[in-house]
N, C-alpha and C positions, 0 to 999 in steps of 0.2 A: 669251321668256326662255331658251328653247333650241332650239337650232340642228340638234335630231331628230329624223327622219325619222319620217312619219307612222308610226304603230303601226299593225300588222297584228290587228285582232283585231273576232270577231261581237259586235254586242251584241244585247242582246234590243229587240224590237220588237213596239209596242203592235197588238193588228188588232184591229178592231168586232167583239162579239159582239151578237146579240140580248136574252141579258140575261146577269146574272152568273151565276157558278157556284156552287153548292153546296156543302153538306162542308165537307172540310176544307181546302179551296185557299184560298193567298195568293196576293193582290192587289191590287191600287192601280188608283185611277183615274185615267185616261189624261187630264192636263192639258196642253193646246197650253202648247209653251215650244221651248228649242233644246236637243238632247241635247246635250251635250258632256262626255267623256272628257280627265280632267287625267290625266297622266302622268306623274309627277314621275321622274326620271331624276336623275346624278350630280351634272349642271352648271346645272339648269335646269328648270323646266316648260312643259310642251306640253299646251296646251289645243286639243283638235279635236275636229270636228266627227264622227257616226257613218260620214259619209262619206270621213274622212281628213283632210278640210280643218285647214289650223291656223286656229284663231280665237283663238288667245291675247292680241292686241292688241284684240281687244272685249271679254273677260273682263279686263281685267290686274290687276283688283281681286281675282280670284278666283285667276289663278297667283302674286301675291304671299304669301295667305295660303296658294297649296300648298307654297310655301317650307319653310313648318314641317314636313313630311310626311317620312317616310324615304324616300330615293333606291328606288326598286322599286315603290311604289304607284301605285295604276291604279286610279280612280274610275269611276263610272258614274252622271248626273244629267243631270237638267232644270234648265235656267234659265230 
């Protein structure tokens, strides 16, 4: 849905611990799925991969509805 170059940016990533943390840490448990970062931009959204890849044509269910989204956001999820 656009024509923009992969986004440069970390995202966070899951590593094995032996067990969970204590206190007062947040956190979620690490379910196998595909990260992918929507991007919504002026003309378009880019859906990629945490490696850069575009995968927007096997989401395109998911950058249709980031249509709705303001030009400037930048998601972070599992599918």
């Amino acid at each position: 849905m656009s024509k923009a170059t992969a986004l440069a940016l970390d995202v966070a990533l899951a590593r094995p611990v032996p067990q969970l943390p204590t206190g007062r840490w947040a956190y979620e448990i690490k379910v196998d799925g595909h990260r992918t970062v929507p991007w919504r931009t002026e003309d378009g959204v880019r859906l990629q991969s945490r490696t850069g890849r575009d995968v927007t044509a096997l989401w395109m269910d998911l950058a249709v509805a980031a249509m709705r989204l303001p030009p400037g956001v930048i998601l972070d999820g599992v599918m």
